[in-house]
C-alpha positions in Angstrom: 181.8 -149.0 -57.3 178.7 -147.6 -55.5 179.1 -145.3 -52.5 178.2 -146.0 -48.9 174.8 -144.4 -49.6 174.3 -146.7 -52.5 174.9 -149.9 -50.4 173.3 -148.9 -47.6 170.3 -147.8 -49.4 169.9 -150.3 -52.5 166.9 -148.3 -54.4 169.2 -144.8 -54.5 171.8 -146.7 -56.7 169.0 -147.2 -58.9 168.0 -144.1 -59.4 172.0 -143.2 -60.9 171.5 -145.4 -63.6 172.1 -144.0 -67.5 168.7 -142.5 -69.5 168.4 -145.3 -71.8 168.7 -148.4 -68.8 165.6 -146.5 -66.6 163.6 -146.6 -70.3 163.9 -150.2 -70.8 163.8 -151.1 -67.1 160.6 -149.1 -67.0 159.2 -151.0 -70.4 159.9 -154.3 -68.1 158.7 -153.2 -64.9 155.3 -151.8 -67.2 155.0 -155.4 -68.8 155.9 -156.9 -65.8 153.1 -155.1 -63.8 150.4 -155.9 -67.0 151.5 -159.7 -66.9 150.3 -160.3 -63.4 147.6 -158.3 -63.7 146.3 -160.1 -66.3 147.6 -163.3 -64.6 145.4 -162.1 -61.7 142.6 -161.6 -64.0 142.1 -164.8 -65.2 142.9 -166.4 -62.1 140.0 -164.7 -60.7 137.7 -165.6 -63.7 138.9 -169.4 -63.4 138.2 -169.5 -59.9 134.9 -167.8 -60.5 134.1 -170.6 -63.2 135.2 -173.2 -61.3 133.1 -172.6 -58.4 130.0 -172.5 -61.2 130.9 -175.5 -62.5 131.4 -177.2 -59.7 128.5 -176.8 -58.2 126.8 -177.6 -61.7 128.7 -180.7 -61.3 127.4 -181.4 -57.9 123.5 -180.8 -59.5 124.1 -182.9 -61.9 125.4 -185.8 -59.4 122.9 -185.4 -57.1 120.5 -186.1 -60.2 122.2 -189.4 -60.7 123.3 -187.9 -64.3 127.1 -188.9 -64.5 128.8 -186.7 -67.6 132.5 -188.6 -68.4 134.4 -184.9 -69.3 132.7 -182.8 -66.7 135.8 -184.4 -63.8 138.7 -183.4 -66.6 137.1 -180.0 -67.3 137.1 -179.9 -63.2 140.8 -180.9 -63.1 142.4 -178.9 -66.0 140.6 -175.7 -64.9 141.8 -176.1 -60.9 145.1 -176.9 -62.7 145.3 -173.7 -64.7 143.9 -172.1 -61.5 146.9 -173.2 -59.2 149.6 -172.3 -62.0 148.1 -168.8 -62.8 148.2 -168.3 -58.8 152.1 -169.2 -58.9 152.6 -167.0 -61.8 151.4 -164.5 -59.8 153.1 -164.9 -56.6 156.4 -165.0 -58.7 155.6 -161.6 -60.6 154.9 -159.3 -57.3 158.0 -161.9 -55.5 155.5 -163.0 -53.3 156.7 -166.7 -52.9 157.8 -168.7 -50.1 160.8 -167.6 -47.9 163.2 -168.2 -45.8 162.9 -165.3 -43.7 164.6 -166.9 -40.4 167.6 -167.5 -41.9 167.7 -164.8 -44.9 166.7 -161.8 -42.8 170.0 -162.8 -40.1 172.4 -162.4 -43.2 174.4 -159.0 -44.2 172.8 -156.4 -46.6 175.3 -157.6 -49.2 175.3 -161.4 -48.4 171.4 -161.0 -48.7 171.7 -159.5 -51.9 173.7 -162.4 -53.3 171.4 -164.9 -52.3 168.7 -162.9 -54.2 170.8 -163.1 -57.7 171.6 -166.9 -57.0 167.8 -167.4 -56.3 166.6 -165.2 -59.8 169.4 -167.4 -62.0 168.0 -170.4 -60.1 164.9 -169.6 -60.8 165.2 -168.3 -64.7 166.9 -171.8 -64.9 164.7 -174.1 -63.8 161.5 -172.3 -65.0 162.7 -171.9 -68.4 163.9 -176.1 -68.6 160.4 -177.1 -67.2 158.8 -174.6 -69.5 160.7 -176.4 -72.4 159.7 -180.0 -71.3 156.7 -178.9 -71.1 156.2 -177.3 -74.4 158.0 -180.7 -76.0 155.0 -182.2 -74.4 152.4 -179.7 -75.1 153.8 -180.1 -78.7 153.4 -184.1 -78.4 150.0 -184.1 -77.2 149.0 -181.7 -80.0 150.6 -184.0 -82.4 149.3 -187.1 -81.4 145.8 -185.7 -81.0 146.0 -187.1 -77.0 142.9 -187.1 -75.2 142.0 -186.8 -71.4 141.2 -189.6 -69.0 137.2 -189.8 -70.3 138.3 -189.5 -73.8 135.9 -186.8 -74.8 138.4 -183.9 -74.6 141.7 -183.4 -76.0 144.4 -182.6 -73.4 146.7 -180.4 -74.8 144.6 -177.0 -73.1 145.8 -179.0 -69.9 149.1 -179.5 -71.3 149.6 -175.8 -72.3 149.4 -174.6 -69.1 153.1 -176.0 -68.1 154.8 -173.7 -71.0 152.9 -170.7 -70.6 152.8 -170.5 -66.6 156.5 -171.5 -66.4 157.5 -169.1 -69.2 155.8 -166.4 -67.3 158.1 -167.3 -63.9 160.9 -167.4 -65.7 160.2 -164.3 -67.1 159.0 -163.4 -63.2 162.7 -164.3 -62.3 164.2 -162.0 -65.2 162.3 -159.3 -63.9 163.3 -159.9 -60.0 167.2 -160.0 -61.6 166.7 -156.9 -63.0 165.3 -155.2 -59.8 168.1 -156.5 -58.1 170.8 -155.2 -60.8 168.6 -151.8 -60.7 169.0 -151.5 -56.5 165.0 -151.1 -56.1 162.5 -153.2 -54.2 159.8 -154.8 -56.3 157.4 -155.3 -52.9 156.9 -153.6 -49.7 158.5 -155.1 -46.9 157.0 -157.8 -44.7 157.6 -157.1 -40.9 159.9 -159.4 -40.7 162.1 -157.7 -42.8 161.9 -154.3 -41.1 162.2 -155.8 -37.5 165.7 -157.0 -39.1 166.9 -153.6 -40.7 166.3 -151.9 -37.1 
């Protein structure tokens, strides 16, 4: 068992881990950090060419020229633009919390919930990440097209196993940081107001 220091101060226990677990825990935090960079990345170039097709889309309107594929090449790219954004939030732990009721609980009660929350999370994001690939797979198959018919949907479909592999993997990450005693983000105000 850890000392008093070590509970009281998670990232410390950390730090008396064996050679070999602070290598591979530094290969995942490094591939960790790259993933949501790159996940930031190409949310930021999606948005970017989203915006210019949109208001492309809006020209073209305007002229009275209507273009069936233009609204799904809208849609899929705003959907790949939303997933990529959760991706994100779940790689820098970022996502929506209970901080009213979390931040009221003990140190180690606290740190429970966090484990329950990444096993939750590896769970569910890896079974949607499978449906979704069985689908991805089926549309691929099948040769199944978007609503106008012109474009083949598994690019949309795609985006269900790859963002949800990437949270799950997100999650795996956010165990290991809890296993490993360190914090993967800075702490909100919230969360210092509670440890005075």
């Amino acid at each position: 068992m850890g000392s008093e220091h070590d509970r009281e101060h998670p990232a410390a226990a950390g730090a008396s881990l064996p050679g070999a677990f602070k290598g591979r825990f530094r290969f995942v935090d490094r591939a960790v950090q790259a993933t949501a960079a790159l996940s930031d990345q190409l949310s930021a170039f999606i948005c970017a060419f989203l915006i210019v097709v949109t208001t492309v889309a809006m020209i073209i309107y305007q002229a009275g020229i209507a273009i069936a594929w233009l609204d799904d090449l809208l849609r899929m790219l705003l959907i790949w633009l939303v997933y990529l954004g959760t991706v994100s939030l779940c790689l820098h732990n970022d996502h929506i919390a209970m901080d009213a009721a979390y931040l009221r609980m003990p140190a180690r009660m606290r740190r429970w919930v966090d484990v329950l929350v990444a096993l939750l999370g590896i769970a569910l994001c890896g079974f949607v990440a499978k449906i979704g690939y069985d689908s991805f797979r089926q549309a691929l198959e099948f040769g199944e097209r978007l609503g106008s018919g012109d474009l083949p949907s598994w690019p949309q479909d795609l985006v269900i196993p790859v963002c949800f592999g990437l949270m799950a993997v997100a999650y795996v990450s956010h165990l290991l940081s809890i296993i490993r005693g360190r914090q993967v983000r800075a702490p909100s105000e919230a969360e210092r107001a509670a440890q005075l």
